[in-house]
C-alpha positions as a Markdown table, in Angstrom:
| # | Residue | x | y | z |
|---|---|---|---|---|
| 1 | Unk | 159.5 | -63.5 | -121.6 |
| 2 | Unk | 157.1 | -65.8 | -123.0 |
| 3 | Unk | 156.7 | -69.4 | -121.3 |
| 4 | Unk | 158.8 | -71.2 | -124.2 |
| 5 | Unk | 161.2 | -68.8 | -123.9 |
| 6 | Unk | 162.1 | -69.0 | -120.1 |
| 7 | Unk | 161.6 | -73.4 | -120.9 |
| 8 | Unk | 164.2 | -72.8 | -123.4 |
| 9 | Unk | 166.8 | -71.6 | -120.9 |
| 10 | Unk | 165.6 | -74.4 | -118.0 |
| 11 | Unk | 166.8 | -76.8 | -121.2 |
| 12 | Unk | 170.4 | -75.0 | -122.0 |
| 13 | Unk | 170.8 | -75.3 | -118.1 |
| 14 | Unk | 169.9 | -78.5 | -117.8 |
| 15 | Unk | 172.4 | -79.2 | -121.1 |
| 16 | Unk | 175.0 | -77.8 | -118.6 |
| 17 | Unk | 174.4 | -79.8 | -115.7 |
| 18 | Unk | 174.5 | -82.7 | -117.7 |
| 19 | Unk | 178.2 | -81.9 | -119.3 |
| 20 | Unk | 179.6 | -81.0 | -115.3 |
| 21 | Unk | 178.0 | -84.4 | -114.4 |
| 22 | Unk | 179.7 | -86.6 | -117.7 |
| 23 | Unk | 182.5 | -84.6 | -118.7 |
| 24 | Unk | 183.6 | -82.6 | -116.0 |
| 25 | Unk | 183.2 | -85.4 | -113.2 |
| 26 | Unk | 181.4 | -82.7 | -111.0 |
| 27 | Unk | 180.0 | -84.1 | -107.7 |
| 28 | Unk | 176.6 | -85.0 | -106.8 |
| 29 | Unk | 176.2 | -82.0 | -104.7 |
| 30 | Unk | 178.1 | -80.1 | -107.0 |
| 31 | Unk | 175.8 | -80.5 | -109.6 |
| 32 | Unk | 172.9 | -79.7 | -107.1 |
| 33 | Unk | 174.2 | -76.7 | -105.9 |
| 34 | Unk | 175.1 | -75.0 | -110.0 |
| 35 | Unk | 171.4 | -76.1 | -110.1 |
| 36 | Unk | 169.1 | -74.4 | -107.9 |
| 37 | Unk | 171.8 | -71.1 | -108.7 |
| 38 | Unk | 171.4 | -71.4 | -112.4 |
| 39 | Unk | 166.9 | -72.1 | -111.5 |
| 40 | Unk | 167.3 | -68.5 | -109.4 |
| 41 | Unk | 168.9 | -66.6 | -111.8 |
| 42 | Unk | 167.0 | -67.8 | -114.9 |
| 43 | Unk | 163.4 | -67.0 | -113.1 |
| 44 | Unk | 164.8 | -63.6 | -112.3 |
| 45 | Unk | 166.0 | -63.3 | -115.8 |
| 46 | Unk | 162.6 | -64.1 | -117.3 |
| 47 | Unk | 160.8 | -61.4 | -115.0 |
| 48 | Unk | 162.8 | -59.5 | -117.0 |
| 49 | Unk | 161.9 | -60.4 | -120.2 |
| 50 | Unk | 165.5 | -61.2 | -120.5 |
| 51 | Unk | 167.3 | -64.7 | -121.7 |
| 52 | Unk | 170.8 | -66.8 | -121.3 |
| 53 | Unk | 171.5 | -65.9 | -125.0 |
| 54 | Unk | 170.8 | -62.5 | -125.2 |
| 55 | Unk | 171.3 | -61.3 | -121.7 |
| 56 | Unk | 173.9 | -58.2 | -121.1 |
| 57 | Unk | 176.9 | -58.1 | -118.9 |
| 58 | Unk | 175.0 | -55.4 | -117.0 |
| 59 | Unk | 171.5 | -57.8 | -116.8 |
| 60 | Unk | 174.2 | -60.4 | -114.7 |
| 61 | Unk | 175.4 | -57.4 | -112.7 |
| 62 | Unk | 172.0 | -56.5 | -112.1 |
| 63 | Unk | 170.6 | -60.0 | -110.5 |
| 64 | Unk | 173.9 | -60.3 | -108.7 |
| 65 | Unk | 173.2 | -56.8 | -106.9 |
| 66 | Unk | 169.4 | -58.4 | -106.6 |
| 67 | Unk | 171.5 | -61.1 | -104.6 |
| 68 | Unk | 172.9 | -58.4 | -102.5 |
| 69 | Unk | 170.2 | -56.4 | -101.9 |
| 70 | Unk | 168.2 | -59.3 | -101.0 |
| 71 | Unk | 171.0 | -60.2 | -97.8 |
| 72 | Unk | 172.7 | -63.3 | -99.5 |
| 73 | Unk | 175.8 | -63.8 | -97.3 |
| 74 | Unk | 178.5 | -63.3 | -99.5 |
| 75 | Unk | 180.1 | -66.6 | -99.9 |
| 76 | Unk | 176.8 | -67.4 | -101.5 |
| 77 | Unk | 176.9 | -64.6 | -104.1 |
| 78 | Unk | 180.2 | -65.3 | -104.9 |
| 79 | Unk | 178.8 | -69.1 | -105.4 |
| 80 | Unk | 176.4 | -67.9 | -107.4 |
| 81 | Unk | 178.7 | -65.8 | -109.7 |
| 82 | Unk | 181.1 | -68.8 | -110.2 |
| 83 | Unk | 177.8 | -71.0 | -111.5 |
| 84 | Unk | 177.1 | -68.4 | -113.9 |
| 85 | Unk | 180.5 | -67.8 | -115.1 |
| 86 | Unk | 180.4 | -71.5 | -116.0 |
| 87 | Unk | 177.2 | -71.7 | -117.6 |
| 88 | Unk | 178.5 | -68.7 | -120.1 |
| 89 | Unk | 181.7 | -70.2 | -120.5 |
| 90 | Unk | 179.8 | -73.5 | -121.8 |
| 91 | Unk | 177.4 | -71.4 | -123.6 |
| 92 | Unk | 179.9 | -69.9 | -125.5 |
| 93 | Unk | 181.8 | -73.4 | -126.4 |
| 94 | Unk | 178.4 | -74.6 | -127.4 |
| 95 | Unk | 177.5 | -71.7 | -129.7 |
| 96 | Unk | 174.8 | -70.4 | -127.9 |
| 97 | Unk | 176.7 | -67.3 | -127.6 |
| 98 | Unk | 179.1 | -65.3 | -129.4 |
| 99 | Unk | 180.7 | -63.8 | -126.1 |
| 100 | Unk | 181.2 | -64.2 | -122.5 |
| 101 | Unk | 179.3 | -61.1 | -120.5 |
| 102 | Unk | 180.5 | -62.7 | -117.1 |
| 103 | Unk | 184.0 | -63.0 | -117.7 |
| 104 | Unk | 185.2 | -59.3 | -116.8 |
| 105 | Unk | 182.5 | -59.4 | -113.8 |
| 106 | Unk | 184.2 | -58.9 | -110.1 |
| 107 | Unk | 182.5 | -60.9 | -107.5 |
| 108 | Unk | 182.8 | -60.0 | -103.7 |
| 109 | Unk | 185.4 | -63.1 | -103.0 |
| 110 | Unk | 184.7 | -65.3 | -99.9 |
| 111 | Unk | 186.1 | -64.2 | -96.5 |
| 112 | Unk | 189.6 | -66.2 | -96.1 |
| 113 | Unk | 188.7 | -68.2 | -92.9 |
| 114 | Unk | 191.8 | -70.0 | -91.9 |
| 115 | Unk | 191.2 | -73.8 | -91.3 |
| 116 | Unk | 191.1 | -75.1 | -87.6 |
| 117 | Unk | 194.0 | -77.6 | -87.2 |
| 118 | Unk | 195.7 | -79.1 | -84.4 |
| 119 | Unk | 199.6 | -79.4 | -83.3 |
| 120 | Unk | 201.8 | -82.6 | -84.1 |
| 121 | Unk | 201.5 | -82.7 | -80.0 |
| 122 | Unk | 197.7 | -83.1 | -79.9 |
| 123 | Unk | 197.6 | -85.2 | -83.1 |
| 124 | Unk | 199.8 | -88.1 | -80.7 |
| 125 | Unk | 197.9 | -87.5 | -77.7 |
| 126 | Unk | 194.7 | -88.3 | -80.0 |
| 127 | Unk | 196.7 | -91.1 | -81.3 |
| 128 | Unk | 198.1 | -92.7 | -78.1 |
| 129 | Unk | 193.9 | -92.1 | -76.3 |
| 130 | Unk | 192.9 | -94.3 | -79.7 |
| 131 | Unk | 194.7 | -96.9 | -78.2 |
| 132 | Unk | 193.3 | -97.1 | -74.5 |
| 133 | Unk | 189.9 | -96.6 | -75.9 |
| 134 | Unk | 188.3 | -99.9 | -76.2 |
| 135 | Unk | 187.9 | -103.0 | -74.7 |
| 136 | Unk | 187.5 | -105.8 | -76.8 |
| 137 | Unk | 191.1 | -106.2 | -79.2 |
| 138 | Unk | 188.4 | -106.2 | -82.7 |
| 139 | Unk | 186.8 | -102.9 | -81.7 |
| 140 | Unk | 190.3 | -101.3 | -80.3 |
| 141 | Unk | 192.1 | -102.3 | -83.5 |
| 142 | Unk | 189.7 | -101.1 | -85.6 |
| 143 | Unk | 190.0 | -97.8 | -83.9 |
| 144 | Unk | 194.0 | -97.4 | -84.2 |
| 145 | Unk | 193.5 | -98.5 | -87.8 |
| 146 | Unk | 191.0 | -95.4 | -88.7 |
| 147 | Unk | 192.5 | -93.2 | -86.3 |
| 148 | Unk | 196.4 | -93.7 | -88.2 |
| 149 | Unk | 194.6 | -94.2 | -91.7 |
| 150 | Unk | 192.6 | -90.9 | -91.5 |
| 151 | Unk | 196.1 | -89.3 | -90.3 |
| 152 | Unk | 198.6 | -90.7 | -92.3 |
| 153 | Unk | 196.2 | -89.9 | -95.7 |
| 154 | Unk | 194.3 | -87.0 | -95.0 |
| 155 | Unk | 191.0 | -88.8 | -96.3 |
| 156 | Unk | 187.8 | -87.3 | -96.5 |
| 157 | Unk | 185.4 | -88.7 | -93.7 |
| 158 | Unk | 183.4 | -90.2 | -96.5 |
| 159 | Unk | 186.5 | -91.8 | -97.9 |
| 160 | Unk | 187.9 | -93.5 | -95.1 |
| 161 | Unk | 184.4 | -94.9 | -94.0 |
| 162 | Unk | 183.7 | -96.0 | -97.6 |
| 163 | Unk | 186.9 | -97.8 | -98.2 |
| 164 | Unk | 186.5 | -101.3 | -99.9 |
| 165 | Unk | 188.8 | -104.2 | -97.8 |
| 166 | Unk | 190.1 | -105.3 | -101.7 |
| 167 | Unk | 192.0 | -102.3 | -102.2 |
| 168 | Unk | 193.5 | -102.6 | -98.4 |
| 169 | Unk | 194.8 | -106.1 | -98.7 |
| 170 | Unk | 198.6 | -107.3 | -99.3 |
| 171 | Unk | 200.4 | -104.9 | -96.7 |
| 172 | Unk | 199.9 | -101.7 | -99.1 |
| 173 | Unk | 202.3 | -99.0 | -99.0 |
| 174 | Unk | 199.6 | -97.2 | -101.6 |
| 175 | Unk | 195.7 | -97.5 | -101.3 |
| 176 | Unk | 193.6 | -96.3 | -104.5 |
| 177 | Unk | 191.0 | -93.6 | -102.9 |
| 178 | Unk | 187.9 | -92.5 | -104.8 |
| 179 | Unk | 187.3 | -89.0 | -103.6 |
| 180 | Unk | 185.0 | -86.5 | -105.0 |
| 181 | Unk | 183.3 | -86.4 | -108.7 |
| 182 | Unk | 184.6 | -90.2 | -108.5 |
| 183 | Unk | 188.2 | -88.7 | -109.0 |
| 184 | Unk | 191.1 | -91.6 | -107.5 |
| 185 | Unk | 193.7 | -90.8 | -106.5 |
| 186 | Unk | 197.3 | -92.6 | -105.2 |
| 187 | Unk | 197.8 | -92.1 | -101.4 |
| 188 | Unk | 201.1 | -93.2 | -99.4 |
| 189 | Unk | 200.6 | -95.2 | -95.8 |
| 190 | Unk | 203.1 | -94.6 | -92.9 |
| 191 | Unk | 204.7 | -97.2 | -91.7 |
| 192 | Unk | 202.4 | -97.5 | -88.2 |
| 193 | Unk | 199.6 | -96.9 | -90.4 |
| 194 | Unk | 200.5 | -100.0 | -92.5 |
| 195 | Unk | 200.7 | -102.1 | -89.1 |
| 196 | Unk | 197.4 | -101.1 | -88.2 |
| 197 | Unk | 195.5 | -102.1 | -91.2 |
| 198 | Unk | 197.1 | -105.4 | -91.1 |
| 199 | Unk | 196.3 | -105.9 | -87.4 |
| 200 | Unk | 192.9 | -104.7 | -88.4 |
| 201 | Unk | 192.4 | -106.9 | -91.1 |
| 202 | Unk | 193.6 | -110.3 | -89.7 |
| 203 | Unk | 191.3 | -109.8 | -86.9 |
| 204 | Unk | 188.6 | -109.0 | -88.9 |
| 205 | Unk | 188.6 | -111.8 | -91.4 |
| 206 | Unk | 190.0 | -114.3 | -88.5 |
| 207 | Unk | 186.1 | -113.5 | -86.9 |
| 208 | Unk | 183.9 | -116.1 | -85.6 |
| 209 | Unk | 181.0 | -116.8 | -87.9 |
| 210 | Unk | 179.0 | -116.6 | -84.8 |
| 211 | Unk | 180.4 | -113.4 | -83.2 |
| 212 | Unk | 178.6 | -110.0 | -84.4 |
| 213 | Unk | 181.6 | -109.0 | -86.3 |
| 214 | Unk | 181.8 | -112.1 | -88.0 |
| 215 | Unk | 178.0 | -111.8 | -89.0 |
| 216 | Unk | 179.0 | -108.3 | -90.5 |
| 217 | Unk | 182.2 | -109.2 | -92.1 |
| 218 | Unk | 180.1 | -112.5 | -93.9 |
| 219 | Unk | 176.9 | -110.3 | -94.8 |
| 220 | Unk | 175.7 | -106.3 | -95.7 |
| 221 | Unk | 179.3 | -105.4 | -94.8 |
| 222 | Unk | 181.7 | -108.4 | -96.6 |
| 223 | Unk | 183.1 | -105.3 | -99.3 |
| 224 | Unk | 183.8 | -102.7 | -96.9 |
| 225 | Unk | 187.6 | -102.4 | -94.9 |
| 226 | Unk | 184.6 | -101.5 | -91.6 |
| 227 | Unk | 181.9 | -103.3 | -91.8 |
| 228 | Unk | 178.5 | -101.8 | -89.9 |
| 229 | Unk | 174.8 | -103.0 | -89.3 |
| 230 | Unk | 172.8 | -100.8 | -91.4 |
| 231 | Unk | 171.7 | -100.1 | -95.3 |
| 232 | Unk | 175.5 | -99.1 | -96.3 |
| 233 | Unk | 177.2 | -102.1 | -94.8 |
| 234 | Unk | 180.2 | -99.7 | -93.7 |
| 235 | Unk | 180.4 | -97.3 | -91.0 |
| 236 | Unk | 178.8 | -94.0 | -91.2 |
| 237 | Unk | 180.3 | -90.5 | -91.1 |
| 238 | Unk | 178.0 | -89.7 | -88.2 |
| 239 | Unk | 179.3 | -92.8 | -86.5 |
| 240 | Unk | 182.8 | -91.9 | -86.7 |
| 241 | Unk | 182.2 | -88.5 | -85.9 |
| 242 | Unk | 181.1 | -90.0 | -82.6 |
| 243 | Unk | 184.2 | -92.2 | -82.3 |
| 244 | Unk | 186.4 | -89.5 | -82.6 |
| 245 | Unk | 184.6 | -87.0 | -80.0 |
| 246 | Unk | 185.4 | -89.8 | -77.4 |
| 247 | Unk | 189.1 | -90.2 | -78.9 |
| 248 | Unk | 189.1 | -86.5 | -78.2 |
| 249 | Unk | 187.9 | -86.3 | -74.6 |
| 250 | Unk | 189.9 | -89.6 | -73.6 |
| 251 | Unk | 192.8 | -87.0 | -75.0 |
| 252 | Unk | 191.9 | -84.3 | -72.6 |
| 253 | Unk | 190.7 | -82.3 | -76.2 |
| 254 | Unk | 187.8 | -80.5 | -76.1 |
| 255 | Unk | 185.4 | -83.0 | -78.3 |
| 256 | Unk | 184.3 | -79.6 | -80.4 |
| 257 | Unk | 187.7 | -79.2 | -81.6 |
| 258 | Unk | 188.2 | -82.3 | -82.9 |
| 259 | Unk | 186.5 | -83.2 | -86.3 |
| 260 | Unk | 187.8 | -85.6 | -89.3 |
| 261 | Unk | 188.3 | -82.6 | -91.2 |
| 262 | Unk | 190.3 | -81.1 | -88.7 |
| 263 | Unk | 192.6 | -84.0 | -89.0 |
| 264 | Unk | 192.7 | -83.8 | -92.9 |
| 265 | Unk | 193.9 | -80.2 | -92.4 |
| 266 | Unk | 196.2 | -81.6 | -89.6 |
| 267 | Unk | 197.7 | -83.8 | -92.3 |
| 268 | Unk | 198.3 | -80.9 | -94.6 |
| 269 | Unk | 199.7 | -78.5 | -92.5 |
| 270 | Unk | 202.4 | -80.7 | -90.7 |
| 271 | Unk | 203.6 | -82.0 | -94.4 |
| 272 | Unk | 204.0 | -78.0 | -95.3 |
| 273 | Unk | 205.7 | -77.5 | -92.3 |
| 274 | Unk | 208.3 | -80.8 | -92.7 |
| 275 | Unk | 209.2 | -78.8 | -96.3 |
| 276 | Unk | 206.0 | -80.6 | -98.7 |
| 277 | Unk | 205.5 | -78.7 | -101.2 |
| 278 | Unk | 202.3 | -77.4 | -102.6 |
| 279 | Unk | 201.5 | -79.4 | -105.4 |
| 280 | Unk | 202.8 | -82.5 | -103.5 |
| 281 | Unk | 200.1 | -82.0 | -100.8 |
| 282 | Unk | 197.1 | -80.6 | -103.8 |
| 283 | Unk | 197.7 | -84.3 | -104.9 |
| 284 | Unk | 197.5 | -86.2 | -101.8 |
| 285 | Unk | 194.3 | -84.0 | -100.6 |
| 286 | Unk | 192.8 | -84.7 | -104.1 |
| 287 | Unk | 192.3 | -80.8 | -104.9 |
| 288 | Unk | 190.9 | -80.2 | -108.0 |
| 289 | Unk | 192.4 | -76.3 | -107.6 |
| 290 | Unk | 195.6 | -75.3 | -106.0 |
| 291 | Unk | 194.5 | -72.6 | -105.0 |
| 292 | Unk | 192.2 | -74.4 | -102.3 |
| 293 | Unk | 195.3 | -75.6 | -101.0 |
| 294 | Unk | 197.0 | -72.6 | -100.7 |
| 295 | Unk | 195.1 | -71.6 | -97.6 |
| 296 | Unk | 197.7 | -73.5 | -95.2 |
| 297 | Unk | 200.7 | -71.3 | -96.3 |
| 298 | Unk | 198.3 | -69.0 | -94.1 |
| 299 | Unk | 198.6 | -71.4 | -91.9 |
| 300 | Unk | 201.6 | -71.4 | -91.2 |
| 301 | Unk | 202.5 | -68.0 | -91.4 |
| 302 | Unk | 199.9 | -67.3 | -88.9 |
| 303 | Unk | 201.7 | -69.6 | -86.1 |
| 304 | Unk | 204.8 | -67.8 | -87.2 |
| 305 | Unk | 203.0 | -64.4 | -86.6 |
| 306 | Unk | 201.9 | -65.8 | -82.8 |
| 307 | Unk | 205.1 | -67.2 | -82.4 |
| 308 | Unk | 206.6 | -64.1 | -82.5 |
| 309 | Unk | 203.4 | -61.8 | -80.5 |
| 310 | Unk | 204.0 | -64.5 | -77.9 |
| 311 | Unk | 207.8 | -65.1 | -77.5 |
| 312 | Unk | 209.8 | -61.7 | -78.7 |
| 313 | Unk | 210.7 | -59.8 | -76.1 |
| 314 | Unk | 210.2 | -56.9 | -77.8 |
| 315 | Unk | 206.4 | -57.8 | -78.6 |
| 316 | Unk | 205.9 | -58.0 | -74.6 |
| 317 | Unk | 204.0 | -55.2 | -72.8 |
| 318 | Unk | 205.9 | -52.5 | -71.1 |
């Protein structure tokens, strides 16, 4: 393939990138991660002499065996495949084609991992150690307000640190959340959840001017429902990470266990089990695809499956 040709198909991919990132609302790593695919497979194409216009269904099925043969894990081939399905699909809508030679191709799937969770039991221990954590009454009721925010939502990590204080005011029983590829979303508070943020919030606008948090809540921090020294003005993920492993061990959890996400799958899988339904929860999550939120019927019938192993008299030994 000649050096125009291969800059040609850098240019249609870069065409794509740009419609995920206006039109599609992709994410930022989103975006990154159809990139670096899309770069791989149009280098291997032009060792090949071969372009995104003109390439066969069996030149796509050829690089994908490449990424086989090569030891690619298969989660990352089956990536790979859903990058290039969507390039072809936009090809096609944008005339560079006049078919689709990835639609009819198989990938390997990704290995169902169930999600870690943790019982409605461990969820209040967590809860009830939030309380008993801290000292001072700022830094304790900031804890019980991120600790029954990131519960009663199921908030991304990233969401719940980034939240701006003017969407938390006036005793919400809603907050607007911002989650991925900028998409908001609606989310209902719990009752204790709405005590905590307004517990939270008069103490942290009631602040001394002179006290650190007062200095945060007047400066870098002023937008952000938890203000934090550093660049962002809010706390980090890493930071709240390392809240929540000491939550954990005051809660006799092992720390490792015990991660936001955990929580947000907590959330999820103690709504299906008080008789949510599906498309309920795909809202509230703020899944762009039921089917990623499909995987806690598994779940669920999983504990069902250990319940009985465990407890049937007939599934006992001897």
């Amino acid at each position: 393939m000649t050096g125009q040709a291969a800059m040609a198909d850098l240019r249609r991919i870069g065409a794509f990138l740009d419609a995920q990132a206006a039109d599609a609302g992709a994410a930022r790593n989103t975006i990154l991660a159809y990139g670096r695919d899309l770069r791989d497979f149009a280098e291997w194409l032009s060792r090949r002499g071969l372009t995104i216009p003109a390439v066969p269904r069996e030149g796509i099925e050829g690089y994908l065996s490449h990424c086989d043969s090569i030891g690619l894990a298969r989660a990352t081939r089956a990536r790979r495949l859903s990058s290039i399905r969507q390039l072809f699909r936009f090809a096609l809508e944008e005339g560079w084609r006049q078919d689709d030679p990835a639609i009819r191709i198989s990938g390997p799937g990704r290995a169902r991992r169930l999600p870690r969770t943790l019982t409605q039991t461990e969820m209040t221990a967590l809860l009830d150690a939030a309380a008993t954590l801290d000292r001072s009454p700022e830094d304790a009721a900031r804890t019980i307000c991120a600790m029954e925010l990131l519960y009663a939502t199921g908030l991304r990590v990233s969401e719940l640190v980034g939240l701006p204080v003017d969407a938390c005011r006036g005793n919400p029983r809603l907050l607007l959340v911002r989650g991925k590829g900028g998409r908001e979303r609606m989310v209902p508070l719990t009752r204790p959840a709405q005590q905590a943020l307004s517990r939270w919030l008069e103490l942290r606008d009631g602040a001394d001017a002179d006290t650190p948090l007062g200095r945060l809540v007047r400066g870098n921090g002023a937008r952000w429902l938890f203000p934090a020294r550093g660049a962002a003005g809010h706390m980090t993920r890493q930071a709240f990470h390392g809240l929540l492993g000491r939550i954990a061990a005051a809660a006799g959890l092992p720390p490792q266990r015990v991660t936001p996400h955990v929580i947000r799958h907590a959330f999820a899988t103690h709504l299906l089990e008080g008789g949510a339904d599906l498309r309920s929860i795909q809202t509230l999550l703020g899944h762009a695809d039921l089917g990623t939120t499909e995987i806690y019927t598994h779940v669920l019938d999983e504990r069902k499956r250990e319940l009985v192993l465990k407890h049937h008299p007939l599934a006992r030994d001897g």
